[in-house]
C-alpha positions in Angstrom: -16.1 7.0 -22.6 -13.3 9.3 -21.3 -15.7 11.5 -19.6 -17.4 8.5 -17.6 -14.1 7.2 -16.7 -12.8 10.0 -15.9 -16.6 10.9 -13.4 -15.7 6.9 -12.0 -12.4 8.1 -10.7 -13.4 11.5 -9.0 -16.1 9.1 -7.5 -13.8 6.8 -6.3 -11.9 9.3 -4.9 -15.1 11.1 -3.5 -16.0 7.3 -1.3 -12.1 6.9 -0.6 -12.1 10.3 1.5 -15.4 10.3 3.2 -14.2 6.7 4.3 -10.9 8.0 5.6 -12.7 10.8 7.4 -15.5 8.1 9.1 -12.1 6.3 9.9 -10.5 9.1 11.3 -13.3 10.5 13.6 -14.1 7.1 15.2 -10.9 6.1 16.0 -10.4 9.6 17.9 -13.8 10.1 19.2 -13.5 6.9 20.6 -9.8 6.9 21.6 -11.0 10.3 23.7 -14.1 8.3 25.4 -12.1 5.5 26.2 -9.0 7.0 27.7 -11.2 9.4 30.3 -14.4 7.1 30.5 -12.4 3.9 30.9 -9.2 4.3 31.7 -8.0 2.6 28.0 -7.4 3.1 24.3 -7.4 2.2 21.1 -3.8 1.4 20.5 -3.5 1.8 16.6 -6.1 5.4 16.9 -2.9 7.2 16.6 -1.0 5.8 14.0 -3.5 4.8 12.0 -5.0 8.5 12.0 -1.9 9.9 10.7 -1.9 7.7 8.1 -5.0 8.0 6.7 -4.6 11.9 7.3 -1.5 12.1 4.6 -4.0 9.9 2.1 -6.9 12.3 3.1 -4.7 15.3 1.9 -3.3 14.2 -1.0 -6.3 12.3 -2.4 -8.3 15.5 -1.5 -5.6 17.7 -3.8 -6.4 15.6 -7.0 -10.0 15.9 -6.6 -9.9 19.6 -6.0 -7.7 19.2 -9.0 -10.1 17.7 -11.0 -12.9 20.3 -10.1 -10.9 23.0 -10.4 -12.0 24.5 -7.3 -8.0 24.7 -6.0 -7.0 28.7 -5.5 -5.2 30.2 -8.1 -4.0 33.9 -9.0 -5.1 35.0 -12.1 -3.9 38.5 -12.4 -1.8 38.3 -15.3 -4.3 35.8 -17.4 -7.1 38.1 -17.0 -4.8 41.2 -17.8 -3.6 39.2 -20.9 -5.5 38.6 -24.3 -7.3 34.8 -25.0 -4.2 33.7 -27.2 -1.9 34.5 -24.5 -3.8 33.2 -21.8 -4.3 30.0 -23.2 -0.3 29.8 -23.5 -0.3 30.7 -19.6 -2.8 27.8 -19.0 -0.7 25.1 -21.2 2.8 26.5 -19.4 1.7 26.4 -16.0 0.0 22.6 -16.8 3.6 21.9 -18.6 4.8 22.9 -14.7 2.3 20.9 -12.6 3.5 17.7 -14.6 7.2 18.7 -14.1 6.5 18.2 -10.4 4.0 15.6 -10.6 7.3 13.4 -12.2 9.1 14.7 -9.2 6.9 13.2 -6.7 6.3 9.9 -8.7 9.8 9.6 -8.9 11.0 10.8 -5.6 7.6 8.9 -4.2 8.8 5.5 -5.3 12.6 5.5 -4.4 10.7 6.2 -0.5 8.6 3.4 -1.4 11.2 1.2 -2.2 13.6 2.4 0.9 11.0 1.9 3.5 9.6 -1.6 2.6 11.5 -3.3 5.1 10.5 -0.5 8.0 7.1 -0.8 9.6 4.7 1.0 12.1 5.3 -0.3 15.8 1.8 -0.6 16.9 0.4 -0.8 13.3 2.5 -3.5 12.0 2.7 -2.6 8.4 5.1 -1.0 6.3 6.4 2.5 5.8 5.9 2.0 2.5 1.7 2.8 2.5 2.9 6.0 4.0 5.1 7.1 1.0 3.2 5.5 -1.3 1.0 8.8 -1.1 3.4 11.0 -3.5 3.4 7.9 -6.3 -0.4 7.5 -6.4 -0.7 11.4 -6.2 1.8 12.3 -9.1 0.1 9.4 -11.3 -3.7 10.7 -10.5 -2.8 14.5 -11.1 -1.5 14.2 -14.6 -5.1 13.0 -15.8 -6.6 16.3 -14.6 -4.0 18.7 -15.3 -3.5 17.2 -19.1 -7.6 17.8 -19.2 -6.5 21.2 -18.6 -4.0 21.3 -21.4 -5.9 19.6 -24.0 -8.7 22.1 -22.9 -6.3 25.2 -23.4 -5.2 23.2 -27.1 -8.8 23.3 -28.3 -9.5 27.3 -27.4 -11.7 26.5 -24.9 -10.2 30.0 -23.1 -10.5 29.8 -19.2 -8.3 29.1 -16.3 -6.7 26.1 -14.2 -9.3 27.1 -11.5 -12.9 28.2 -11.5 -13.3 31.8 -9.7 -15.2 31.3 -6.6 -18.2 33.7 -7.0 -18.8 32.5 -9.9 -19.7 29.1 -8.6 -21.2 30.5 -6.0 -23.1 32.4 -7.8 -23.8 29.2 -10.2 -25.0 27.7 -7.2 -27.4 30.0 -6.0 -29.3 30.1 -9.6 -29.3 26.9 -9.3 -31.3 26.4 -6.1 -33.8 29.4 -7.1 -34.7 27.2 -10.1 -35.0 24.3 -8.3 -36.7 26.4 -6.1 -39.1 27.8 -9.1 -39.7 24.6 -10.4 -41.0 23.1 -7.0 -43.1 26.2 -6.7 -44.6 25.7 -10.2 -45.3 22.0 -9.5 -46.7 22.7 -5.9 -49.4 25.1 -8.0 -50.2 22.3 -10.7 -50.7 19.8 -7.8 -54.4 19.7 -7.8 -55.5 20.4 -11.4 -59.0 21.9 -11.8 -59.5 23.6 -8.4 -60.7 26.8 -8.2 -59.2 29.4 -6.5 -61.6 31.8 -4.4 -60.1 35.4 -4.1 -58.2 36.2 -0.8 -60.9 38.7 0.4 -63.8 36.3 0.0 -61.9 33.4 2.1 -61.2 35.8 4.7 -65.0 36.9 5.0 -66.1 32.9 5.1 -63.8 32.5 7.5 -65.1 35.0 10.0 -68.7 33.7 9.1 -68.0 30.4 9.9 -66.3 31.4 13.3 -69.0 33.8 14.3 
């Protein structure tokens, strides 16, 4: 159940950015055509992109978060046994959740501050702006205490996956979904028989000739 809440979320997220990036590129695209084709605008393009950009970002942190595809320098864990890199992996979480307390605190008291203030052209309030460092401080423990329990249990790897590794994951994934494709194209037509390469060849000139 944890596991398919926790694949919801990084979906969620995964639909929240692509939106804010459709957002984003037809509110500039089009503010661009319109102010040298037409002589106008789009009034809230500018604002508006800016906005969603700071939500883009931070949004896009947790879910690199929660992938473990953010960089990391893992020099001392890998010169370091499994006992004392699993320490490394809880201490450094034990860090991230320091900070993440820092920006849900320090992202509310902005929150609070800037209800009253609003966008000129947008019309709403500062406080969707700030509002970015609450949600992100909230969203980032669930991933980084994933991490923890992770490091807890002795399952001994890092905060971050190495990137040739997954890139090398990748690769042997698509040459078996490569293979299988191959081996299915083969089995398409059960039965036929196959007439050596030499012989087809020779038909083939007969029939031309």
């Amino acid at each position: 159940m944890i596991n398919d809440a926790a694949r919801l979320v990084v979906r969620g997220f995964e639909i929240l950015i692509v939106a804010c990036l459709t957002i984003m590129g037809i509110l500039v695209f089009g503010n661009v055509v319109l102010r040298y084709a037409f002589n106008s605008g789009i009034a809230i393009s500018e604002e508006l992109s800016r906005l969603l950009f700071v939500w883009l970002i931070f949004m896009g942190a947790v879910l690199a978060s929660a992938r473990r595809i953010h960089i990391g320098f893992d020099t001392l864990q890998r010169a370091v046994g499994p006992r004392a890199r699993r320490a490394l992996v809880v201490f450094t979480g034990a860090l991230i959740l320091a900070g993440c307390v820092i920006f849900i605190v320090g992202g509310w008291r902005q929150t609070v501050i800037n209800l009253g203030n609003t966008y000129p052209v947008l019309g709403i309030s500062y406080a969707w702006l700030y509002g970015t460092a609450l949600v992100f401080g909230v969203a980032l423990i669930f991933p980084v205490c994933n991490n923890i329990r992770r490091a807890l249990i002795g399952i001994d790897d890092g905060l971050t996956e190495d990137l040739a590794d997954r890139i090398e994951g990748l690769a042997e994934r698509i040459e078996e979904e490569a293979g299988h494709g191959t081996v299915s194209a083969d089995r398409s037509v059960p039965g036929e028989s196959k007439r050596p390469a030499g012989r087809e060849a020779r038909d083939s000139k007969g029939d031309r000739s």
